[in-house]
N, C-alpha and C positions, 0 to 999 in steps of 0.2 A: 498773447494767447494763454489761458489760465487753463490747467487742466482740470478735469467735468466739469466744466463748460455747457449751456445746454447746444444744441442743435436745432436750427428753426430754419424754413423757407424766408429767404430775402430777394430781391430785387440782382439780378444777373449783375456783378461789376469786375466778373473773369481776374478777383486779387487771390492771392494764396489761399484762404479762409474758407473759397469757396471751391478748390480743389482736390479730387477724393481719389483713391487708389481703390481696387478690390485685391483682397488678398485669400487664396485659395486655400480651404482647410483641406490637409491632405493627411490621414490618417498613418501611424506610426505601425503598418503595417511589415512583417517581419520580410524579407527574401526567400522565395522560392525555391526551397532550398530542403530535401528531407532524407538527414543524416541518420539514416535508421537502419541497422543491418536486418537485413533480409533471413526470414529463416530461422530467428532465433524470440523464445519468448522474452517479456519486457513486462513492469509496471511503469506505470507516467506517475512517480510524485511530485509532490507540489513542495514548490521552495519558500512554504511557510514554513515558522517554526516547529511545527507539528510534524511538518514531513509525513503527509498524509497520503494514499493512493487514490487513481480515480478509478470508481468500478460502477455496475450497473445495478439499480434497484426495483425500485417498482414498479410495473407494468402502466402503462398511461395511456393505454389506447392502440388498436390496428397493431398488434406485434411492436410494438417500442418499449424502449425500456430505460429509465430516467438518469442517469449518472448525478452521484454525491462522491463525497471525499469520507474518507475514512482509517482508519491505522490499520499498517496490513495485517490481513490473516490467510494471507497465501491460498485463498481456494482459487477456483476457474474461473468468477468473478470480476477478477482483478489481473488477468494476463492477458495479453496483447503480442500479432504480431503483423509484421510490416507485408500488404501486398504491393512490391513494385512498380506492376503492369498496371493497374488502375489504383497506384498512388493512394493505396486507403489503408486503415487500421483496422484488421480484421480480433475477431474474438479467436482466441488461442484455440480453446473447448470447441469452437464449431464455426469454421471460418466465413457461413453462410452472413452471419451476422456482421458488422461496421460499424463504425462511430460515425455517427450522421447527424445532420439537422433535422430539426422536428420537423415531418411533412406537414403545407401550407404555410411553412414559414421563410420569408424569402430576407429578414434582416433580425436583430435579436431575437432570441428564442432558446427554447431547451437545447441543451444536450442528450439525444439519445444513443441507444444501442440498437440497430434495426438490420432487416436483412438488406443489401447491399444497394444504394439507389443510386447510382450514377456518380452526375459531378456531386450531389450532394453530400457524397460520401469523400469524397475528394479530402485528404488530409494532410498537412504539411508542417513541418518541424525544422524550426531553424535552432541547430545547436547552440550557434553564438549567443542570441538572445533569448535561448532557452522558450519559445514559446510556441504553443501550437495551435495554429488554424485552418479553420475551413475552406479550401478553395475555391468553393462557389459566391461566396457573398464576402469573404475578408473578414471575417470574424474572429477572436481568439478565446479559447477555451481559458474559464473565469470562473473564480472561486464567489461565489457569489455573496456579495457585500463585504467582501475581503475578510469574513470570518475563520479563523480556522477551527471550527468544530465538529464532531461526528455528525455524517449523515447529511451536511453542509450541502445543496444544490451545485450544480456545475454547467453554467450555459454558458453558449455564447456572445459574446461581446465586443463592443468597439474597442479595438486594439489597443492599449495607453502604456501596457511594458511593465507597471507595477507588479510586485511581490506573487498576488495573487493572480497573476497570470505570467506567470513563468516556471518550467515542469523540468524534470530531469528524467533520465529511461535508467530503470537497473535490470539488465540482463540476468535473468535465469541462470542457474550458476548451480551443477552435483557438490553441496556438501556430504564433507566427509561423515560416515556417519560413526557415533560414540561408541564403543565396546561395552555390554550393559554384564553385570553379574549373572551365571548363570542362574537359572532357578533351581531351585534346591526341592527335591523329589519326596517325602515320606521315606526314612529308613534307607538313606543314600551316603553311606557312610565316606565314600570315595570322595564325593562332593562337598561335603561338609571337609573334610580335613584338607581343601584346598589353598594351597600355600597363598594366593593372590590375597587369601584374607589375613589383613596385618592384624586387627587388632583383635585381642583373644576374646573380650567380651561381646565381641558383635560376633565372631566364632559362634558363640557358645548363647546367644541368643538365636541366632537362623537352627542350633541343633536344637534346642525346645521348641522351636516354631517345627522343622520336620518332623521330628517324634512325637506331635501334639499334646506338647506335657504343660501340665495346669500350672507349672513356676514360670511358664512362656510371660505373659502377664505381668505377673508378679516382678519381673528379674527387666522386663521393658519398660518401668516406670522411671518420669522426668528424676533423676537424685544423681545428688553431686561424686565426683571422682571417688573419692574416697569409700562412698558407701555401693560405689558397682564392684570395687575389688571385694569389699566383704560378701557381698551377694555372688559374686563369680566365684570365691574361693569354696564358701559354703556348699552350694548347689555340684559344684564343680566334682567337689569329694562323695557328695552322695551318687551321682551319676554313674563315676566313674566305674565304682565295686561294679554297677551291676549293665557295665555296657561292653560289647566286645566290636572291636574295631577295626576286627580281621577280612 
């Protein structure tokens, strides 16, 4: 027996050749399984190189609203958190809303944002295999045509496990926030002489920016080390006669 081979109807003679198996295509569906803590906000990125978020965009009809991938920029958008009781992913901003299958679609189809529809909204996330799907029809949330670009579409699809269907959650997290300098007032001599400022020429550049003196300009221009000490020492001297710093 030679393999591709054609296949043709012959004449019954019950030898090997003419005995067949059916073997059942059973989809690479993940376990029901949805490790998601409750309570707390989350983005779903994508384990592309991009390491892209999924958020909602364009409005598409009947309150829906279409999900793409995109690089985060931390608005309301793109946060998500876990409802329990009816197993769904609600919108952070207004938890009326859920990641759902596009209505009249019972197998592929969009990704939307809708207000909350049943099993349809049904959501499930298995950590091990990183992926997340629909629990009405088995479907998994798919980058679509595996590109990873801005704005990139995001539906559903028959489960196969690759890159672009596999998501990670980053939990919401108070960074700490930076110490910035204080601002500096018009005629705030206290301020100005504050020790935190090391170095004398940036000193003595924020005092012409507060006093609004016409050398502010002048004394802020790109030039190399050497000629900000001549510029600092010069200026430095005329100021000084006629500034009191009591």
């Amino acid at each position: 027996m030679n393999r591709g081979g054609d296949a043709t109807y012959w004449m019954s003679n019950n030898s090997k050749s003419q005995r067949w198996s059916i073997g059942y295509w059973t989809p690479k569906t993940p376990t029901q399984s949805s490790n998601i803590k409750t309570g707390r906000k989350f983005q779903i990125r994508s384990k592309l190189g991009g390491r892209k978020v999924l958020y909602f965009n364009e409005n598409i009809g009947v309150g829906q609203y279409r999900f793409r991938s995109r690089t985060a920029k931390n608005d309301k958008r793109e946060w998500f958190v876990y409802d329990k009781s009816t197993r769904s992913i609600r919108l952070a901003a207004d938890k009326k809303y859920a990641i759902s299958l596009r209505r009249g679609k019972m197998s592929r189809g969009d990704m939307v944002l809708t207000k909350y529809a049943g099993s349809h909204s049904s959501v499930y996330y298995d950590s091990k295999k990183q992926m997340l799907y629909n629990g009405k029809v088995r479907l998994c949330a798919d980058i679509w045509f595996m590109r990873d670009l801005e704005r990139q579409k995001v539906v559903y699809w028959d489960c196969h496990g690759k890159p672009n269907q596999r998501w990670s959650l980053s939990y919401y997290s108070k960074k700490a926030v930076k110490k910035t300098t204080p601002v500096v007032r018009a005629h705030s001599a206290k301020k100005i002489m504050n020790p935190k400022w090391k170095s004398g020429f940036t000193w003595f550049l924020r005092y012409l920016k507060a006093t609004n003196t016409r050398l502010y300009t002048l004394a802020s221009m790109q030039i190399g080390k050497n000629e900000r000490l001549t510029y600092w020492r010069r200026y430095w001297l005329r100021t000084k006669k006629s500034t009191n710093y009591k």
